[in-house]
N, CA and C of each residue as an Amber inpcrd file, in Angstrom:
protein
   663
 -31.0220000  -5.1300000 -21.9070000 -30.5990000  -4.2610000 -20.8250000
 -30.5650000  -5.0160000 -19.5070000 -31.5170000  -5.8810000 -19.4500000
 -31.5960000  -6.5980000 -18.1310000 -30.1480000  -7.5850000 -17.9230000
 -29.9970000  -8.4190000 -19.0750000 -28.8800000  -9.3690000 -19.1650000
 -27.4560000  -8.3530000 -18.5980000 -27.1960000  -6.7380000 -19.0390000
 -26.3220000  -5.9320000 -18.9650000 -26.0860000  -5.8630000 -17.2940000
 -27.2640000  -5.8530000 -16.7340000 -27.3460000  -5.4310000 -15.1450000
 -26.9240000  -6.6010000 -14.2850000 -27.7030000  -7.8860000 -14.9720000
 -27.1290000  -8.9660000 -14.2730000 -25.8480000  -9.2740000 -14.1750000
 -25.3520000  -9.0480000 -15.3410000 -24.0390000  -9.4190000 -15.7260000
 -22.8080000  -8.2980000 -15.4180000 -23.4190000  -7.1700000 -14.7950000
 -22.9230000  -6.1290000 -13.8290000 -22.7500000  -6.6220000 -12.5630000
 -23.9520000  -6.7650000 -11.9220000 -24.2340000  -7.2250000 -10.5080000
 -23.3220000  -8.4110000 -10.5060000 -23.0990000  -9.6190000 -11.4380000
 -22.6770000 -10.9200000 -11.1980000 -21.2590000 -10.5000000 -11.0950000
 -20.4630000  -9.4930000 -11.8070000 -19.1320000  -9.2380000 -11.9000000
 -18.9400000  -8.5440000 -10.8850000 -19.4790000  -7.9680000  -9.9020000
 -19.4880000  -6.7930000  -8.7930000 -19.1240000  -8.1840000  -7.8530000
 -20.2310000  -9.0240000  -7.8870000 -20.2110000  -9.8510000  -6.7280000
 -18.9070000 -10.6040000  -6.3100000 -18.6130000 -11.1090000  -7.8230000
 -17.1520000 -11.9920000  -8.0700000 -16.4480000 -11.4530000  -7.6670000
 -15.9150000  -9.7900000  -8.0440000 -14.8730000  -9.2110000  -8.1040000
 -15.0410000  -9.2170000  -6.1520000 -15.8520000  -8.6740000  -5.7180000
 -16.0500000  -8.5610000  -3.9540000 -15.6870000  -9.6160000  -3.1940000
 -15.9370000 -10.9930000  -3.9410000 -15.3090000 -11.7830000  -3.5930000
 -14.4730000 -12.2830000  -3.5680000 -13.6710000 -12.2470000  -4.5500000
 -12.0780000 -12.1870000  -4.8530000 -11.5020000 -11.5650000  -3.8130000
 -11.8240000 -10.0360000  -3.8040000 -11.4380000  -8.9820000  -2.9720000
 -11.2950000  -9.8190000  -1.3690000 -12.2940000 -10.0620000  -1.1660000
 -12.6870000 -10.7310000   0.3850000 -11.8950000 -11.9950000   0.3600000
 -11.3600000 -12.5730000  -0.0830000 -10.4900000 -13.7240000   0.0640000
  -9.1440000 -13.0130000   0.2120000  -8.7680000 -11.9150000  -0.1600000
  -7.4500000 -11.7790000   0.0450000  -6.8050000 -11.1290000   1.9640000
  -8.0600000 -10.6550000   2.4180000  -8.2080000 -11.0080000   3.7880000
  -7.3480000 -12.0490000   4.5720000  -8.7230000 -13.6720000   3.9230000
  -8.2600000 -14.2450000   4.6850000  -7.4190000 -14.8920000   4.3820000
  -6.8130000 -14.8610000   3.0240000  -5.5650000 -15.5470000   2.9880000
  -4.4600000 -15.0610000   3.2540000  -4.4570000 -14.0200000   3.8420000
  -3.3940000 -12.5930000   4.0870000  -3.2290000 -13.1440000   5.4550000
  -4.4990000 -13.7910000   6.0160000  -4.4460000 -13.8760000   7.4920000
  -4.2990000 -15.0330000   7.8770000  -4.4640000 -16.3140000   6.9390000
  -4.1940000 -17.5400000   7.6280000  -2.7300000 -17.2330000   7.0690000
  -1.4670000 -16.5430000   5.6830000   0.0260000 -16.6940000   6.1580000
   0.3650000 -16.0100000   7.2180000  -0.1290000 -15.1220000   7.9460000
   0.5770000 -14.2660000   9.2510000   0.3940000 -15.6800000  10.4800000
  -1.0390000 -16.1660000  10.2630000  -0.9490000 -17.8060000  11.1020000
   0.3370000 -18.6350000  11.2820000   0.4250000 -18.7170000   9.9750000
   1.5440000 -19.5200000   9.8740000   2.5800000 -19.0640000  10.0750000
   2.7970000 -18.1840000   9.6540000   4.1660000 -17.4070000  10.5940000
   3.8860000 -17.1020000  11.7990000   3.1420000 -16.9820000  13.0530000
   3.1750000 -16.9760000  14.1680000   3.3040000 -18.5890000  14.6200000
   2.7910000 -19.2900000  13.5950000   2.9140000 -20.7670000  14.4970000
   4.6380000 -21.0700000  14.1660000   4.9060000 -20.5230000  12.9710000
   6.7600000 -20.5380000  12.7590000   7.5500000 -20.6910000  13.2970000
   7.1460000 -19.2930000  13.9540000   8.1790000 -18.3180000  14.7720000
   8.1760000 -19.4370000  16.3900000   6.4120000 -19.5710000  16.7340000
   6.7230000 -19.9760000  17.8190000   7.2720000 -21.7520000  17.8430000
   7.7250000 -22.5170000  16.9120000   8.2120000 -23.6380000  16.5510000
   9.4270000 -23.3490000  16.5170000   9.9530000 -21.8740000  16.3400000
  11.9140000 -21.2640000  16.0970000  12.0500000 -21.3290000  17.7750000
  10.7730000 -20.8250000  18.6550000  11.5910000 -20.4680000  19.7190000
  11.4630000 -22.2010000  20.9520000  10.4680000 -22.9170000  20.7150000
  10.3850000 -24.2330000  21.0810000  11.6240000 -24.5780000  20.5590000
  11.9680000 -25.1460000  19.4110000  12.9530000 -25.9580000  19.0370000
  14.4350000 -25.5370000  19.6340000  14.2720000 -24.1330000  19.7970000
  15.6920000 -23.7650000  19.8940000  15.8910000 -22.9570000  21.8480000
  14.9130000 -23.3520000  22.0740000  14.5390000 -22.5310000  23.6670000
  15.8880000 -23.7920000  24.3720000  15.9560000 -24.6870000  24.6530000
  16.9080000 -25.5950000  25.2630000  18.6470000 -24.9470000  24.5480000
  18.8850000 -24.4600000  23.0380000  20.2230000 -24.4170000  22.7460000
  20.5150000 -23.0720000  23.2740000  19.4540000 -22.1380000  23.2020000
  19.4790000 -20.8390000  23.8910000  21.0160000 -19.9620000  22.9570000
  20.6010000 -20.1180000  21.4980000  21.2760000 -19.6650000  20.3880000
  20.3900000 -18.4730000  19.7740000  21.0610000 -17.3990000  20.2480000
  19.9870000 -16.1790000  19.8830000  20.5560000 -16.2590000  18.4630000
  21.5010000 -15.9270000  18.0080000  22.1260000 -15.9050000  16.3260000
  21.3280000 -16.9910000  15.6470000  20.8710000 -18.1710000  15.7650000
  20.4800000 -19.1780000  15.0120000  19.1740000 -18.7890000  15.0150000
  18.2690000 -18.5070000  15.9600000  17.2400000 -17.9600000  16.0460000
  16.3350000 -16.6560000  15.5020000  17.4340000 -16.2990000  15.7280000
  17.0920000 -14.5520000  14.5700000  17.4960000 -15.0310000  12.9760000
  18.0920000 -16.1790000  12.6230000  18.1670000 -16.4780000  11.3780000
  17.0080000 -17.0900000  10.6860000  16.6070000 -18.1230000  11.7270000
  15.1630000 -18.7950000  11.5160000  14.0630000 -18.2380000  11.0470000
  13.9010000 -17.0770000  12.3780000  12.7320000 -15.4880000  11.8140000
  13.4690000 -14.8330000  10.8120000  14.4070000 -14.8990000  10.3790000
  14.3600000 -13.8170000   9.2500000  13.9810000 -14.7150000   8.2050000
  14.4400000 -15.8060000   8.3000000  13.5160000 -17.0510000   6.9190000
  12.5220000 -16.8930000   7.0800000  11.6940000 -16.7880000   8.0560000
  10.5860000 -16.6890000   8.1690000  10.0580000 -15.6330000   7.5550000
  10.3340000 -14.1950000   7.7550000   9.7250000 -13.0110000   7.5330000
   9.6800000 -12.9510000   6.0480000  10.8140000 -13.4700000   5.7910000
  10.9890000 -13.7490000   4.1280000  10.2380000 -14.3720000   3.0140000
   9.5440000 -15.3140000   3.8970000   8.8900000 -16.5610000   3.4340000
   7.5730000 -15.7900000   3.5150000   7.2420000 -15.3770000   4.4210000
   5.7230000 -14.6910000   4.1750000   6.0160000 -13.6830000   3.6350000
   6.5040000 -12.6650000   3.2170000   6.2370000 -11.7900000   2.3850000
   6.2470000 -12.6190000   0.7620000   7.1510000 -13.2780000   0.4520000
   7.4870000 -13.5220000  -1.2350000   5.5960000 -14.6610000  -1.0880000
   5.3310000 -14.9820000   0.0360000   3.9680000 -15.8120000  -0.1920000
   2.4920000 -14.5960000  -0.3670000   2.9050000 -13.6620000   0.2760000
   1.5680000 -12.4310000   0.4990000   1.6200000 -11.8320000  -1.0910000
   3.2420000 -11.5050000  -1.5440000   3.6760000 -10.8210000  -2.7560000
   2.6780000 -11.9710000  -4.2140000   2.9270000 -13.1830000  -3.6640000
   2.4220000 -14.1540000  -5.3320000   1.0310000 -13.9340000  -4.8530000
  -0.2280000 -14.3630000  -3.6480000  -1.1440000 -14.1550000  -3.3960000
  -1.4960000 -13.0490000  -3.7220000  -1.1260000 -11.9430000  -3.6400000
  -1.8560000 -10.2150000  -4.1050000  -1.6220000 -10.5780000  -5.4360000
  -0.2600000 -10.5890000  -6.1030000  -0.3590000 -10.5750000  -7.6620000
  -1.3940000 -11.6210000  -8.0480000  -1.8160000 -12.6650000  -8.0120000
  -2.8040000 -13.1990000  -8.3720000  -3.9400000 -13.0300000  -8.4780000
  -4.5420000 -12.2060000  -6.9490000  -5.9650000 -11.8060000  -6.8530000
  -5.7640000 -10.8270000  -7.5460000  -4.8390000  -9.4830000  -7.8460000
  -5.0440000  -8.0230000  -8.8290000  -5.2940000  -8.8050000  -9.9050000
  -4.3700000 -10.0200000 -10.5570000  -4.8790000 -10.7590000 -11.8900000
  -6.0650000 -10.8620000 -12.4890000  -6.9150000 -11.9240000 -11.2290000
  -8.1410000 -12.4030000 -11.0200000  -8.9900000 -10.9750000 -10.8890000
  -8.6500000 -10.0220000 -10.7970000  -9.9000000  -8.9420000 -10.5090000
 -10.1140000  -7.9380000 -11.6780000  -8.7880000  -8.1790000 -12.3680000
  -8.1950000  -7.4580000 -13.6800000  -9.3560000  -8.1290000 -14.5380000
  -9.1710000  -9.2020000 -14.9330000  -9.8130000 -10.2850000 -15.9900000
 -10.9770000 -10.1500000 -15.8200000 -11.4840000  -9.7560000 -14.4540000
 -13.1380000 -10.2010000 -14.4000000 -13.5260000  -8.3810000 -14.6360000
 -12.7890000  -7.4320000 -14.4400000 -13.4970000  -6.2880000 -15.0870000
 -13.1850000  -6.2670000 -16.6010000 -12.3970000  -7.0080000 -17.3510000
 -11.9850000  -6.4850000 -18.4440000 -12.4900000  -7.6090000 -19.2350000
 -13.7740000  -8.5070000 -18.5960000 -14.3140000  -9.6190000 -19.4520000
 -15.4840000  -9.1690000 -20.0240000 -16.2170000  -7.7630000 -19.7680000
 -17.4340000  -7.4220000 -20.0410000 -16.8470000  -6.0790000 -20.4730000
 -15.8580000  -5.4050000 -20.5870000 -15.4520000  -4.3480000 -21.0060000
 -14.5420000  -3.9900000 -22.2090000 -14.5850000  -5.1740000 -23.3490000
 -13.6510000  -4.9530000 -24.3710000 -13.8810000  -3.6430000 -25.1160000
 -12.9200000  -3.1420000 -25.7550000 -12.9600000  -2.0250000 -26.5720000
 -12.5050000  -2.3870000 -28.2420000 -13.2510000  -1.7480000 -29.0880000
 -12.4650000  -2.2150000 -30.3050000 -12.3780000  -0.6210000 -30.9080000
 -11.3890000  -0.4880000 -31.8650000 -11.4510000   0.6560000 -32.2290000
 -11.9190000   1.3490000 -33.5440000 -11.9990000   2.5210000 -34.3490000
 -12.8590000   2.5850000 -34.8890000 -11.8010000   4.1320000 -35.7900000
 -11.7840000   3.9800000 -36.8510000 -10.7960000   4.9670000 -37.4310000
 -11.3700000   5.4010000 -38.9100000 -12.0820000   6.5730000 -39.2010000
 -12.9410000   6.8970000 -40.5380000 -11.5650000   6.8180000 -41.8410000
 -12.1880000   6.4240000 -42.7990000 -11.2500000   6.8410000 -43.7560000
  -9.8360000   7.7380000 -44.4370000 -10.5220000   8.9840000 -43.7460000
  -9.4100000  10.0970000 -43.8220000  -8.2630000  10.1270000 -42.5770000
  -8.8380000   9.1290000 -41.8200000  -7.8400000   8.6830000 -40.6120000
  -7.3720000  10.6110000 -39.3320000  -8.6800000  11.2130000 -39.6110000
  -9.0760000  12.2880000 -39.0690000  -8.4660000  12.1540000 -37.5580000
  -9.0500000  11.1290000 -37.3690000  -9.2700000  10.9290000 -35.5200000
  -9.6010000   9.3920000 -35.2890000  -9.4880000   8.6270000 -34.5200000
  -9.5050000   7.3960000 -33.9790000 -10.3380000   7.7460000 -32.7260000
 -11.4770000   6.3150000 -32.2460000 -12.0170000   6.4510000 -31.1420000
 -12.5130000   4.9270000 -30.8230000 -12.6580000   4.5010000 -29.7120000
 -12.6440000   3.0800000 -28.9360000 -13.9380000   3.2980000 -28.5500000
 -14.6530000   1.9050000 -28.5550000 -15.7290000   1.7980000 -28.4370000
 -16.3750000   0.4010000 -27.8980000 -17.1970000   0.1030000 -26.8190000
 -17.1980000  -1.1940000 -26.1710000 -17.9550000  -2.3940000 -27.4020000
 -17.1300000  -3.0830000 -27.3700000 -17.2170000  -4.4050000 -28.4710000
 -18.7180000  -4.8880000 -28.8000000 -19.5100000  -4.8690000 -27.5820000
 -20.9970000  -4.7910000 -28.1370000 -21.4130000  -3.8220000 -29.1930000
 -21.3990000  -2.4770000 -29.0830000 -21.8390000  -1.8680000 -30.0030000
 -21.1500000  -2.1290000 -31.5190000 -21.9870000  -1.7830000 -32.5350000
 -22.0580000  -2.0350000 -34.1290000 -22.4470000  -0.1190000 -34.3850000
 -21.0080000   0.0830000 -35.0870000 -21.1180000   1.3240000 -35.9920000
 -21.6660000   1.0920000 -37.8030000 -22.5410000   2.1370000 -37.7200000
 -23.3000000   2.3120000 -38.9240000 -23.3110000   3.4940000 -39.4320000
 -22.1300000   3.9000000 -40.1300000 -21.8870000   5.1480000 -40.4490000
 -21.4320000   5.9740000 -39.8280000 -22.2760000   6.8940000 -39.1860000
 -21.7760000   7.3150000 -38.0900000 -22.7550000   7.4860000 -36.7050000
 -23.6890000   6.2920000 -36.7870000 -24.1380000   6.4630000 -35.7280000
 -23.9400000   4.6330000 -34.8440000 -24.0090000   4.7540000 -33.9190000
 -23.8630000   3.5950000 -32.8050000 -24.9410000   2.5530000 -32.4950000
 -25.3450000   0.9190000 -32.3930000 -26.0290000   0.9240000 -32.2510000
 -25.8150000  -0.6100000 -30.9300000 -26.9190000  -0.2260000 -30.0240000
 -26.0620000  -1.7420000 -28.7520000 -26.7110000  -3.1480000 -29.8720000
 -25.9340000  -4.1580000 -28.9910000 -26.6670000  -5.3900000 -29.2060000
 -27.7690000  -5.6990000 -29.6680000 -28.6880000  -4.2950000 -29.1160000
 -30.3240000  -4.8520000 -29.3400000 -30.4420000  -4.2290000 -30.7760000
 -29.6160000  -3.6350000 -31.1780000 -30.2140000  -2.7110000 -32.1760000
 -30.8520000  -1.5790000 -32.1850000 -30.5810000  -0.8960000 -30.6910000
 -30.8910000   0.2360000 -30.4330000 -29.7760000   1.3080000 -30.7640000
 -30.1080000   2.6760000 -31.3510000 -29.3980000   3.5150000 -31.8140000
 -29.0640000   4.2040000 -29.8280000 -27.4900000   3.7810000 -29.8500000
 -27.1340000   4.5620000 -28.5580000 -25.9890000   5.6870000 -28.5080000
 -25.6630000   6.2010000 -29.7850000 -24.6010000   7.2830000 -29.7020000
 -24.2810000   7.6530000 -31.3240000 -23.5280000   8.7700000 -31.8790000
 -23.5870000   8.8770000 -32.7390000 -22.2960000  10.5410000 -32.9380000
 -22.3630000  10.2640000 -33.9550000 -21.6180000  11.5270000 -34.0850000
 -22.1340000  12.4210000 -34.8710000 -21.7030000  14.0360000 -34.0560000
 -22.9300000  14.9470000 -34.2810000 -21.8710000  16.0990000 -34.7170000
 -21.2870000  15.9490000 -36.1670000 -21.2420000  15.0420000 -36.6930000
 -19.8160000  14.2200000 -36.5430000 -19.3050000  15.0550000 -35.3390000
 -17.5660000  14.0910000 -35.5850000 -16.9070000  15.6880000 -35.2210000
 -16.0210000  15.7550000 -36.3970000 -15.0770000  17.2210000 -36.5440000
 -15.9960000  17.9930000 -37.3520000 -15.9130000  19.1460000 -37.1520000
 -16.0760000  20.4660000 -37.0790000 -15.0770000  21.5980000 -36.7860000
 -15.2210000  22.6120000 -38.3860000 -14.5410000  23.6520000 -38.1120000
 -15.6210000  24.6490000 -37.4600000 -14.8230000  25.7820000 -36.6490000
 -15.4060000  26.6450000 -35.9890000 -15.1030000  27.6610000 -36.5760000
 -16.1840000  29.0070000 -36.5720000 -15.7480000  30.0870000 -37.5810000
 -15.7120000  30.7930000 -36.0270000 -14.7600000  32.0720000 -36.6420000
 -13.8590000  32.6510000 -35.4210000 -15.2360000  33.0700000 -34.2280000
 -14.6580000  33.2410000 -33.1720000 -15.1600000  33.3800000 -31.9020000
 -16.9390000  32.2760000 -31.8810000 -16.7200000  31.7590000 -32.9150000
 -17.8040000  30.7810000 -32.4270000 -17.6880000  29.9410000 -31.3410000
 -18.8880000  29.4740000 -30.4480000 -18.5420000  28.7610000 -29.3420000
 -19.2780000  27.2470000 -29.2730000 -18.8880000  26.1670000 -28.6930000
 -20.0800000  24.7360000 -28.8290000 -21.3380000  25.2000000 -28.6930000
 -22.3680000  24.9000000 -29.2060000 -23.7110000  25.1100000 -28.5020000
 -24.2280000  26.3500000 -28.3480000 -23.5290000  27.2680000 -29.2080000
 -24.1100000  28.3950000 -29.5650000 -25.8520000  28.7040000 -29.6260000
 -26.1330000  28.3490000 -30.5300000 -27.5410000  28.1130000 -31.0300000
 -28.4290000  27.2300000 -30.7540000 -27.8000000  26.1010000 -29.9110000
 -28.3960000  24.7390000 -29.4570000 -29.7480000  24.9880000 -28.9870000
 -31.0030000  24.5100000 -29.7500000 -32.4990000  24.4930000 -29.1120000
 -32.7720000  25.9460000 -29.3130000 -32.2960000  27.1480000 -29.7930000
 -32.8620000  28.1450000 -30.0970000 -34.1230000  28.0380000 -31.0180000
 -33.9620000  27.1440000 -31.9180000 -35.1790000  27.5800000 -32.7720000
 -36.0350000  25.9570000 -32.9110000 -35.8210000  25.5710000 -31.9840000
 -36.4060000  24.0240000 -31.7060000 -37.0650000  23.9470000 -30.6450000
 -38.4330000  23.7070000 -30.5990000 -38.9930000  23.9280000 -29.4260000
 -39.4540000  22.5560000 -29.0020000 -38.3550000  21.2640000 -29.5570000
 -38.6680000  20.0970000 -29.0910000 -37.7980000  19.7380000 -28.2720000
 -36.1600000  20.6470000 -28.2680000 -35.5710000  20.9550000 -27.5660000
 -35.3230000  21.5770000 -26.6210000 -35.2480000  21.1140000 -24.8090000
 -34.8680000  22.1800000 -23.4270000 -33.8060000  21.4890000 -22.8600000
 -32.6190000  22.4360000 -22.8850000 -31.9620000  22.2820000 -22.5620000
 -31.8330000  22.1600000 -20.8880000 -31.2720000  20.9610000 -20.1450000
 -31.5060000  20.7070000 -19.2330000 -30.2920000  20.9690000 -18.3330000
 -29.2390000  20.5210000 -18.8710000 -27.8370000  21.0970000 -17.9090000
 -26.4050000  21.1620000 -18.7250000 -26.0420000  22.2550000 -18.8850000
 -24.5070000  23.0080000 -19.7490000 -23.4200000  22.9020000 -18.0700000
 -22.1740000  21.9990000 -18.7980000 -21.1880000  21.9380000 -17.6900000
 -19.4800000  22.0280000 -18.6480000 -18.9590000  22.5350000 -17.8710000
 -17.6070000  22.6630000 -18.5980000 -16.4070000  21.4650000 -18.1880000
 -15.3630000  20.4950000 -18.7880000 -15.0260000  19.9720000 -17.9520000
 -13.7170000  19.6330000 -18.7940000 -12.9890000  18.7520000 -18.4410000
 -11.4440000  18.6870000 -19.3180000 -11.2010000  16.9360000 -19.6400000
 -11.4130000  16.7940000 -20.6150000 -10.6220000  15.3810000 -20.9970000
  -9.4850000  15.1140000 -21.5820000  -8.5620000  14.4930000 -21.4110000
  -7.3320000  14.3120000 -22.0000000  -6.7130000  15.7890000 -21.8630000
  -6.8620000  16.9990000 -21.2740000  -6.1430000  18.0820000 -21.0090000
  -7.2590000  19.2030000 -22.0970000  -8.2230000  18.3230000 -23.2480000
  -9.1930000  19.1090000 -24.2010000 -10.0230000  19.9000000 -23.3940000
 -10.2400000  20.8100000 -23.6710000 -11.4040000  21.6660000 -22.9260000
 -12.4190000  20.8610000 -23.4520000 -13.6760000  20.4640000 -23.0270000
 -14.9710000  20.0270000 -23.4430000 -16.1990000  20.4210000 -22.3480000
 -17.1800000  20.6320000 -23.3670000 -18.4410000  21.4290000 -22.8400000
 -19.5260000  19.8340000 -23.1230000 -20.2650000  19.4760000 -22.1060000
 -21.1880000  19.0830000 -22.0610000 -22.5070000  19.4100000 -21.9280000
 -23.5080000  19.0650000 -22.6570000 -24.7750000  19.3700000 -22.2650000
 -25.8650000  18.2800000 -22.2660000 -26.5040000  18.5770000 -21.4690000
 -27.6940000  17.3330000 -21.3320000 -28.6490000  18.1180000 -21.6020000
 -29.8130000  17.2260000 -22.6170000 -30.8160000  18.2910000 -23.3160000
 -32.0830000  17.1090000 -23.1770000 -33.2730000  17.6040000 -22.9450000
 -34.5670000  16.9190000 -23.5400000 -34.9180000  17.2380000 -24.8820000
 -35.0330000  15.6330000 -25.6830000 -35.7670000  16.0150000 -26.8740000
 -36.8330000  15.1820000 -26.9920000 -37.9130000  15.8800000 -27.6130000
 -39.1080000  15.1630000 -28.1690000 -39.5820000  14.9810000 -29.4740000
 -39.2070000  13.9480000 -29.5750000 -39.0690000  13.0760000 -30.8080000
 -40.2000000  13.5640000 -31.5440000 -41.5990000  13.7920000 -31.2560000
 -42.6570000  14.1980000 -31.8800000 -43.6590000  14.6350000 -31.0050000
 -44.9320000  15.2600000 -31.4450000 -46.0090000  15.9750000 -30.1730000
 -46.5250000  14.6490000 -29.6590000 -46.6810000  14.7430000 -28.5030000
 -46.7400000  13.6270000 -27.8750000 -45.9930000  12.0590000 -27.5920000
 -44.8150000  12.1710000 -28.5320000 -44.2730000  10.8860000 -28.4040000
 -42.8950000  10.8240000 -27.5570000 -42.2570000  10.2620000 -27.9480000
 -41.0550000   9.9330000 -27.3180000 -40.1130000  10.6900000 -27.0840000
 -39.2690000  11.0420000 -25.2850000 -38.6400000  11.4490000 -25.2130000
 -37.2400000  11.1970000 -24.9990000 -35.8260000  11.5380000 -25.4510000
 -34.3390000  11.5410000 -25.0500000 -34.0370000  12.4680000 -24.4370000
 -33.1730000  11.5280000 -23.7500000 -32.2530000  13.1840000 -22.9910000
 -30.6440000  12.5350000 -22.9650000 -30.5750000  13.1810000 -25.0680000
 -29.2490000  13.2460000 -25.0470000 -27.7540000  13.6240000 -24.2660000
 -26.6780000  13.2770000 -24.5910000 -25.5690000  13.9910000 -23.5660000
 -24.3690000  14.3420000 -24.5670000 -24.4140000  15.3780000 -25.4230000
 -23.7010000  15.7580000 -26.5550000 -22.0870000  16.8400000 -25.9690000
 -21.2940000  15.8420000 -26.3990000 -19.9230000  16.3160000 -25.9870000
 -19.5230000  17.6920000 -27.0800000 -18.9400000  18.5070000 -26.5970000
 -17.7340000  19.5900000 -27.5730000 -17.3310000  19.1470000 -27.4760000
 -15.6450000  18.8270000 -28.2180000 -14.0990000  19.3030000 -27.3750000
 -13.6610000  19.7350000 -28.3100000 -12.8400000  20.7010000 -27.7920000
 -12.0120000  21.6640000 -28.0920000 -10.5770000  21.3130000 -28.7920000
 -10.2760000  20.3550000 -29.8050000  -9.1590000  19.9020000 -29.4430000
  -8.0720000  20.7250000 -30.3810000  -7.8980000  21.6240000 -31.1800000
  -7.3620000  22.1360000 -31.8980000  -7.8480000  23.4350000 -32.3790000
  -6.9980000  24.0620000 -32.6660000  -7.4380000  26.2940000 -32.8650000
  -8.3240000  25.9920000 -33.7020000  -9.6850000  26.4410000 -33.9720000
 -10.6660000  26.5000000 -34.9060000 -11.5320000  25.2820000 -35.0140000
 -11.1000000  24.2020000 -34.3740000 -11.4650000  22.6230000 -34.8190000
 -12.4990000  22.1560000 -33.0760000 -13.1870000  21.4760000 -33.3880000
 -13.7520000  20.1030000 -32.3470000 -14.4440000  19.0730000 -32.5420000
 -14.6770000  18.4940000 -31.7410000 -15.4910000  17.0570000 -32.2510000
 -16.5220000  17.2330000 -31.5130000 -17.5820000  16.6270000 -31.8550000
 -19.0960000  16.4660000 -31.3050000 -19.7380000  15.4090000 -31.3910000
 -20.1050000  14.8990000 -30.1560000 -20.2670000  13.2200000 -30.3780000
 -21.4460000  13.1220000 -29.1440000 -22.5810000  12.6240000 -29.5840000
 -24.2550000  12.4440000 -28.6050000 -24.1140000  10.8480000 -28.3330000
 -24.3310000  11.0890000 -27.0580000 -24.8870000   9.5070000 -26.6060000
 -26.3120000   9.6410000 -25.8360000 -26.7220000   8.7610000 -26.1860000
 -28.5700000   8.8620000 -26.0400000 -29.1120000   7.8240000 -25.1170000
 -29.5220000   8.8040000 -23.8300000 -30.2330000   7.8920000 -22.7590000
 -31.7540000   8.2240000 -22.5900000 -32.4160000   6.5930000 -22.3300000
 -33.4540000   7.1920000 -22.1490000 -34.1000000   7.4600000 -21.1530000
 -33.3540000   8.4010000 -19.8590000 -33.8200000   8.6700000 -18.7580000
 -33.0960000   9.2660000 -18.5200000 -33.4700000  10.8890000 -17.7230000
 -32.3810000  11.7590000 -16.8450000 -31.3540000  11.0040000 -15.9440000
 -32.1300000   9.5830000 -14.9150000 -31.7110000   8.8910000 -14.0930000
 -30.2540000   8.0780000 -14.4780000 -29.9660000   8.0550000 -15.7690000
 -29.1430000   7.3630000 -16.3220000 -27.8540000   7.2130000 -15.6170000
 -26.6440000   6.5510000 -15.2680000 -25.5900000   6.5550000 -14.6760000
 -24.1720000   6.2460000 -15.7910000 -24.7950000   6.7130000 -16.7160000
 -23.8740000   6.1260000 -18.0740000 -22.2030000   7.2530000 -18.0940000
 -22.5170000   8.1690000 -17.4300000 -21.4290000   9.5970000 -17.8730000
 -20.2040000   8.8910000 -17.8610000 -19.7370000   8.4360000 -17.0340000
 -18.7030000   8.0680000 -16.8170000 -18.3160000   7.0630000 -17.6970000
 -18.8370000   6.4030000 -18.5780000 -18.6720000   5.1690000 -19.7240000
 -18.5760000   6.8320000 -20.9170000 -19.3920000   7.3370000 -20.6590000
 -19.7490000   8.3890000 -21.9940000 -17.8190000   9.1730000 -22.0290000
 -17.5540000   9.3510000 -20.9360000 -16.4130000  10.1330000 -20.2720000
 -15.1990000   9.2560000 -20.8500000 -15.3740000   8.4370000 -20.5930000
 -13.7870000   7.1580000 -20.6820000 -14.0490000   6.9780000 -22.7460000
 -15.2920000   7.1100000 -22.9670000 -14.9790000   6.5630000 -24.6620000
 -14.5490000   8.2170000 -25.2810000 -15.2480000   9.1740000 -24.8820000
 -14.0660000  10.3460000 -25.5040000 -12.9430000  10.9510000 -24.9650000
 -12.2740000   9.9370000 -24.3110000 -11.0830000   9.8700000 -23.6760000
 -10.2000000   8.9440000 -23.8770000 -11.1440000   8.1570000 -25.4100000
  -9.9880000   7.6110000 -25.9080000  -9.5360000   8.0060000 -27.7290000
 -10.3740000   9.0220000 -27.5890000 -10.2750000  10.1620000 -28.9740000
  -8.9870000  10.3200000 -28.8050000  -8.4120000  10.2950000 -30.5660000
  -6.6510000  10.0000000 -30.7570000  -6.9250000  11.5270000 -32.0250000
  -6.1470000  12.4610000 -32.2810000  -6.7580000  13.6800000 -33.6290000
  -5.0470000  12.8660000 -34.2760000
């Protein structure tokens, strides 16, 4: 986890810096086109040729934009690569070819549950698809008859246009031992049908949603 943060922080820094160079290289070509321009009006101040002169600056104006245009495309390049060097996705498609879902290249699927680098179990499917019997709703019954289960926060929200219900729940693994506070998706994606898929943090504090958000947003039915 630590190597994950560094290697967060180190890509934040790069990318900021990338970012911050395009400043000043934005600002030493406007240099150079002011020292240009004022070399168009020296050279040509004695012929006192306004037509030749307005031709000069328009080379000019020309010349720094097609130079600002390759400089930006390069740094978006350079900023592209360095988020998408710690962010591969590979994808992941069960047998019956049900549904397809993307998943960051560190993790190792084991059936149907997820596990990081370390070999920690971090997501899973609970269990995947599911039919719904009529007017049933996600999370009906959730922690009713589990008292290792409290439910901590039910939110409604839309991915890919799917209705999906989130909930964040405390569980305790055993009396006295270890606690999760899962983040178990619905969605809604078809009349009678949804998928249900837990990713498991071990702290309320967690900042993961938005990683949790983008991988069932790349659910294909």
């Amino acid at each position: 986890m630590m190597n994950k943060k560094i290697s967060t922080i180190t890509g934040s820094l790069v990318i900021i810096a990338i970012a911050t160079s395009i400043g000043l290289v934005f600002l030493s070509s406007k240099e150079k086109g002011i020292q240009y321009k004022n070399d168009i009006v020296l050279n040509n101040s004695d012929l006192g040729n306004k037509g030749e002169v307005k031709q000069e600056e328009e080379k000019m104006v020309e010349y720094i934009q097609n130079e600002e245009n390759e400089i930006e495309k390069k740094i978006i390049e350079d900023i592209q690569n360095e988020e998408n060097k710690d962010s591969k996705w590979q994808k992941y498609t069960p047998g019956d070819n049900s549904f397809s879902i993307k998943y960051p290249i560190s993790w190792k699927i084991d059936g149907s549950v997820f596990n990081d680098e370390n070999g920690n179990k971090i997501a899973e499917f609970m269990p995947g698809i599911i039919n719904l019997q009529p007017n049933q709703k996600c999370f009906d019954d959730l922690g009713n008859n589990d008292s290792r289960i409290k439910i901590i926060s039910r939110k409604n929200t839309t991915i890919n246009n799917y209705q999906t219900v989130l909930v964040v729940s405390e569980v305790l693994t055993n009396p006295g031992g270890r606690k999760w506070f899962p983040n178990t998706y619905c969605m809604y994606y078809k009349e009678g049908k949804a998928f249900i898929m837990t990713f498991y943090n071990e702290s309320l504090t967690s900042n993961n949603e938005n990683m949790y958000k983008k991988i069932m947003s790349t659910l294909e039915f």
